[in-house]
LOKEKOL-484972 format. One record per atom (N, C-alpha, C): atom name; residue in three letters; x, y, z. Coordinates in steps of 0.05 Angstrom, whole numbers, always signed. Layout:
N
name  resn  u  v  w
CA  Ala  X  Y  Z;
...
//
This chain:
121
name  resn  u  v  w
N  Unk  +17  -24  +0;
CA  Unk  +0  +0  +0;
C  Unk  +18  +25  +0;
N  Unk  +5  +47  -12;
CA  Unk  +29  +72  -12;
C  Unk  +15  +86  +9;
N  Unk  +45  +97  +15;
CA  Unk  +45  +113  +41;
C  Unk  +28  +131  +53;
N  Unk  +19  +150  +36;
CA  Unk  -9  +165  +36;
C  Unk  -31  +149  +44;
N  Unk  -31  +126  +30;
CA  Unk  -62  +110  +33;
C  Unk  -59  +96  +74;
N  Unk  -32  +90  +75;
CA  Unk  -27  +75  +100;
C  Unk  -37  +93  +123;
N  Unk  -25  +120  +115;
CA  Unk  -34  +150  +136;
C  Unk  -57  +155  +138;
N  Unk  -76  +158  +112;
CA  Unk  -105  +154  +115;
C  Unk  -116  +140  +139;
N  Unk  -116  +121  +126;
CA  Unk  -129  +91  +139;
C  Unk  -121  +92  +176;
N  Unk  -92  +98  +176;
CA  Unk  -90  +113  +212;
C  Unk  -103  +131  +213;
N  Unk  -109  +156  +201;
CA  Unk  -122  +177  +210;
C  Unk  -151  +169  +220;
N  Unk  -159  +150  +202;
CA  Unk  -192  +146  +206;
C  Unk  -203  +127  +225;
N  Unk  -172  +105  +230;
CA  Unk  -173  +98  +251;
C  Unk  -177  +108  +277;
N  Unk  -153  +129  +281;
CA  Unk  -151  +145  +303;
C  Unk  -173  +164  +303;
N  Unk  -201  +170  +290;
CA  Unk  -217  +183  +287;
C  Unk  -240  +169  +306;
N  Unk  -233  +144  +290;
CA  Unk  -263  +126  +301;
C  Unk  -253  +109  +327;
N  Unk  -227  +117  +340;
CA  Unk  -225  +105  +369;
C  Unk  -230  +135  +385;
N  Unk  -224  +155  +377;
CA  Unk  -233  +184  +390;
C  Unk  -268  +182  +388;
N  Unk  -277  +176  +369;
CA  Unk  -304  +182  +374;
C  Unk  -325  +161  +386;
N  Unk  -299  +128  +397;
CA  Unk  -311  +106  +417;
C  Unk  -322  +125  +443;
N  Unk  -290  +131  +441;
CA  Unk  -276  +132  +467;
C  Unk  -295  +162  +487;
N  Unk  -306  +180  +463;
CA  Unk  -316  +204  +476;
C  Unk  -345  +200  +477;
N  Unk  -350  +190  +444;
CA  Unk  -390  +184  +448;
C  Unk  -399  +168  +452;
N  Unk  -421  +165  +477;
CA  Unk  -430  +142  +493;
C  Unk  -446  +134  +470;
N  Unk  -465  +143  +445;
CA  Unk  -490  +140  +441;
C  Unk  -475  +112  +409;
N  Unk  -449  +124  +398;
CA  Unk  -430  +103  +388;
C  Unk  -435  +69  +393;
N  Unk  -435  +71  +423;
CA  Unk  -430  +49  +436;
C  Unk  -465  +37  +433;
N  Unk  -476  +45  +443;
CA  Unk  -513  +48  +445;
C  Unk  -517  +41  +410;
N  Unk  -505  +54  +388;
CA  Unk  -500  +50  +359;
C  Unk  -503  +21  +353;
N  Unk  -472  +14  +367;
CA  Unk  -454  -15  +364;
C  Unk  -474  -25  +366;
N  Unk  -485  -31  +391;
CA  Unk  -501  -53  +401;
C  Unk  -524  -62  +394;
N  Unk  -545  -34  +384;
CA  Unk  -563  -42  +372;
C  Unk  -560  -52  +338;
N  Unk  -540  -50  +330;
CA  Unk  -528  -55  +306;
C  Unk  -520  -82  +311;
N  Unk  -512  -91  +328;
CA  Unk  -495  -117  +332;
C  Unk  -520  -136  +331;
N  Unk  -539  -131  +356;
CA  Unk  -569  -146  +359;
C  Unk  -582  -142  +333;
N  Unk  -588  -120  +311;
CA  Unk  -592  -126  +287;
C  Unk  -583  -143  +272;
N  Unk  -558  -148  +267;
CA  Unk  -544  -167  +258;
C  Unk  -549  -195  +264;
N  Unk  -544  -199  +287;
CA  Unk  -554  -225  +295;
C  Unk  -580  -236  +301;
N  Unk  -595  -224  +298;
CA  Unk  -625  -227  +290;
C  Unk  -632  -233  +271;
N  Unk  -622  -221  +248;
CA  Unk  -622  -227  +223;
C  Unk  -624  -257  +207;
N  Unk  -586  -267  +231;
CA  Unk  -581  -288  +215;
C  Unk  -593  -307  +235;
N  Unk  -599  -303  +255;
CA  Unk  -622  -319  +274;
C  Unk  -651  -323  +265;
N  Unk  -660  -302  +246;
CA  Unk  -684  -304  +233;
C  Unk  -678  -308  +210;
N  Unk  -650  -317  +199;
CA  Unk  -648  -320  +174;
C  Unk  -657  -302  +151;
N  Unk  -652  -278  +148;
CA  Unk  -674  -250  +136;
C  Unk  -663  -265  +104;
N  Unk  -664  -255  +88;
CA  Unk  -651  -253  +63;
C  Unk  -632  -241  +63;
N  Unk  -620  -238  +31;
CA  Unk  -590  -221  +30;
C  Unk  -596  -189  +25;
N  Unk  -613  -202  +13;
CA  Unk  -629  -162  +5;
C  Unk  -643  -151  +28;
N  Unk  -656  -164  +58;
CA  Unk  -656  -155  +73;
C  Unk  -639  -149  +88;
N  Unk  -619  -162  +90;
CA  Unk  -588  -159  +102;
C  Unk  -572  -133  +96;
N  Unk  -576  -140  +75;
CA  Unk  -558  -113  +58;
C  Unk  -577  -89  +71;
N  Unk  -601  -86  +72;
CA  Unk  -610  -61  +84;
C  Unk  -606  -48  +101;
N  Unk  -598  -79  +120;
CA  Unk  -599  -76  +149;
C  Unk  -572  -61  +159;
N  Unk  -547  -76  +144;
CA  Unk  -528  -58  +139;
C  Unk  -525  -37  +132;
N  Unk  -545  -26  +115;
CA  Unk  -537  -2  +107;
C  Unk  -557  +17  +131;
N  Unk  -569  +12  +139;
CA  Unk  -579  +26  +155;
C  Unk  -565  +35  +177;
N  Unk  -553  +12  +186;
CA  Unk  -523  +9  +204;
C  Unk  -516  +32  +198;
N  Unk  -509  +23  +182;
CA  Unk  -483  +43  +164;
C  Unk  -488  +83  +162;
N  Unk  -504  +84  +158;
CA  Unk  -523  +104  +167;
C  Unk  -524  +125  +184;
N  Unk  -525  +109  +205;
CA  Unk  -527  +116  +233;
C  Unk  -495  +125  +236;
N  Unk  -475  +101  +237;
CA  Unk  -454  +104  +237;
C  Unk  -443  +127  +233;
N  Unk  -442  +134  +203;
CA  Unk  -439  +158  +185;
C  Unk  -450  +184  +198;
N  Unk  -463  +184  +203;
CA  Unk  -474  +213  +213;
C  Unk  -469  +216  +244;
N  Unk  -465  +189  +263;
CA  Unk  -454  +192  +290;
C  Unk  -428  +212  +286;
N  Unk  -410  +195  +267;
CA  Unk  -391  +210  +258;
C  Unk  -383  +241  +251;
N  Unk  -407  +242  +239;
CA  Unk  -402  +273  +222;
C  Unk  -412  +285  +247;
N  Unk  -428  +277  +265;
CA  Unk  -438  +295  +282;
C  Unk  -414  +301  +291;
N  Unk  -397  +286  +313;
CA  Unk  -381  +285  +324;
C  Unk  -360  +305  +318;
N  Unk  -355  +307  +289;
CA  Unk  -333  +319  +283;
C  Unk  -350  +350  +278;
N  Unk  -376  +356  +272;
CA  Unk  -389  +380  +274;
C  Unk  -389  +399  +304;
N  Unk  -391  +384  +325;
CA  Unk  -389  +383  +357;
C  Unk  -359  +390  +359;
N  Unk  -341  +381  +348;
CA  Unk  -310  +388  +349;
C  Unk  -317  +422  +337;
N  Unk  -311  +417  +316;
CA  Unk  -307  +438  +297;
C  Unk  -321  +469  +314;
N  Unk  -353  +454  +322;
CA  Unk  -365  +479  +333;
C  Unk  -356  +484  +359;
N  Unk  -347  +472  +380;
CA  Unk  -330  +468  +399;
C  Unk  -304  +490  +396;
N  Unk  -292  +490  +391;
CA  Unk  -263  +493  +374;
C  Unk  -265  +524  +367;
N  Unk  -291  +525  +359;
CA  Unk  -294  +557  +342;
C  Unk  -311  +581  +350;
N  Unk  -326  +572  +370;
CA  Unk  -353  +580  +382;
C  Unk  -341  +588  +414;
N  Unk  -320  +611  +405;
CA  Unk  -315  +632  +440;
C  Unk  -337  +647  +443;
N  Unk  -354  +659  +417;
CA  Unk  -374  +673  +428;
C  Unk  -400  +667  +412;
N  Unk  -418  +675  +402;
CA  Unk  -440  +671  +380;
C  Unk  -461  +638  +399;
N  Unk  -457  +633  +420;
CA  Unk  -467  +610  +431;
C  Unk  -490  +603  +425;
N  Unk  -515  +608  +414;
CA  Unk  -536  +617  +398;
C  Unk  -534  +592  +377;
N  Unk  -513  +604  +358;
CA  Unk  -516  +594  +327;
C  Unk  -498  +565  +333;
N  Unk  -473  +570  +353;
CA  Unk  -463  +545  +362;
C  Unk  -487  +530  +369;
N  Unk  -496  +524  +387;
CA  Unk  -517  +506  +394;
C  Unk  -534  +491  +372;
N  Unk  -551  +515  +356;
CA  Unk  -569  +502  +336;
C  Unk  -548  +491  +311;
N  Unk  -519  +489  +310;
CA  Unk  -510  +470  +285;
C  Unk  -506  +447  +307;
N  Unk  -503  +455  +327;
CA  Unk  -495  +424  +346;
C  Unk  -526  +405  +342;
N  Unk  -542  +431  +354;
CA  Unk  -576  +409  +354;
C  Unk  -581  +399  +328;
N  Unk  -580  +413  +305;
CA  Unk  -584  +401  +283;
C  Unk  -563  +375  +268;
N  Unk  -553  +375  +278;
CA  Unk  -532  +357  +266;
C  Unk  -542  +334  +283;
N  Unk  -546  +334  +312;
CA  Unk  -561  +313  +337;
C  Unk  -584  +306  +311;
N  Unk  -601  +323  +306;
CA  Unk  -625  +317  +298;
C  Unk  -624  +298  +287;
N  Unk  -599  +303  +263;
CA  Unk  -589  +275  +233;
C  Unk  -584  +253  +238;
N  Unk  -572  +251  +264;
CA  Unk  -573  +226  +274;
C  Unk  -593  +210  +293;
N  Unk  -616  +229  +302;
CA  Unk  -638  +221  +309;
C  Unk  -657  +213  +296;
N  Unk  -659  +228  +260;
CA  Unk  -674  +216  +250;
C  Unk  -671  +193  +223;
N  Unk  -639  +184  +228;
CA  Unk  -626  +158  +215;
C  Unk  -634  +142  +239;
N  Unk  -626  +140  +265;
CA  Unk  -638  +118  +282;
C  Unk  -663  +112  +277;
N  Unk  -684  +138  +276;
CA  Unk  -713  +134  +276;
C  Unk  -714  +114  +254;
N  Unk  -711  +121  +227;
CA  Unk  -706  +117  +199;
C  Unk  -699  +71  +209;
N  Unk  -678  +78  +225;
CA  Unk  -666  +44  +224;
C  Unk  -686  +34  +244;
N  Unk  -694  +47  +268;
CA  Unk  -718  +26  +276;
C  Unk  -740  +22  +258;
N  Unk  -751  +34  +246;
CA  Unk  -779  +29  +222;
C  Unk  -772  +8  +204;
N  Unk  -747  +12  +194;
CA  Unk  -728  -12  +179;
C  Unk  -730  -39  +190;
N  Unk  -720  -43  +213;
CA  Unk  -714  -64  +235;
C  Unk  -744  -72  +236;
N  Unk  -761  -62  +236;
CA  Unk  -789  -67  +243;
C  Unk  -805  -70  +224;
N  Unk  -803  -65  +200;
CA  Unk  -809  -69  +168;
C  Unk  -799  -109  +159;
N  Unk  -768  -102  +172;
CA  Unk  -760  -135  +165;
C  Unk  -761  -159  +188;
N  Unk  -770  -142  +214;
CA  Unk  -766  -158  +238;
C  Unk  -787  -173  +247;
N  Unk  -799  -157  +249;
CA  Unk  -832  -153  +264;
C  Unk  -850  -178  +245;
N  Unk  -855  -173  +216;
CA  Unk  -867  -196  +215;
C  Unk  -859  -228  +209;
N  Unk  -824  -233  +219;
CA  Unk  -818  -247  +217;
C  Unk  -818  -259  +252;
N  Unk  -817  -243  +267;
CA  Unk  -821  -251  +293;
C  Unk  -843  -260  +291;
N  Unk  -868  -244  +283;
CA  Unk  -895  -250  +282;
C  Unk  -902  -281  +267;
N  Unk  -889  -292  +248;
CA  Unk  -895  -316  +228;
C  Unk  -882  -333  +255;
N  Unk  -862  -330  +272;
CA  Unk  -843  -351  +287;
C  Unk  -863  -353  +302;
N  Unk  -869  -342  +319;
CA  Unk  -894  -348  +338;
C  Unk  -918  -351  +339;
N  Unk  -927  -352  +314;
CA  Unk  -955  -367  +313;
C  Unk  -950  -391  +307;
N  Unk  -932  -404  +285;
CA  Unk  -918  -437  +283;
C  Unk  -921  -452  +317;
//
């Protein structure tokens, strides 16, 4: 791999153990991501349901992220104007409140009536 790409790949590492390590909701992320996962192949979903399920993951992930680094940035820059700081912090919260919302409806679109078929058998 060339050297640039090796530095990347640390940077984004060292990005996504900073943003374990500081945001609880990350972790809260993982888990319900993890229990999606394994539900899945516990209910055996399909691959095209899988793949959703991932990407929904994925989703969440992504914008935990961007929040994170929006909360830096506004952090970092915001000695005075506390006002407009706040509402890019709340709004950026929002994006990832409404990708979670977004992945429970998901989860519950592929979950729910497959729970539902298991327990009437």
């Amino acid at each position: 791999m060339p050297r640039r790409l090796i530095e990347s790949v640390g940077n984004a590492v060292r990005g996504l153990r900073f943003s374990f390590r500081t945001q609880r909701n990350l972790s809260i992320h993982t888990a319900a991501g993890t229990a999606a996962i394994v539900l899945g192949v516990v209910l055996q979903i399909s691959t095209v349901e899988m793949a959703i399920v991932f990407v929904v993951i994925a989703s969440v992930f992504v914008l935990e992220l961007l929040n994170t680094a929006i909360e830096e940035i506004v952090n970092m820059l915001s000695l005075s104007r506390k006002m407009r700081a706040m509402v890019a912090k709340d709004v950026a919260a929002a994006a990832v409140l409404m990708s979670s919302l977004a992945s429970v409806a998901v989860g519950c679109l592929i979950f729910v009536p497959k729970i539902i078929n298991l327990l009437i058998r």
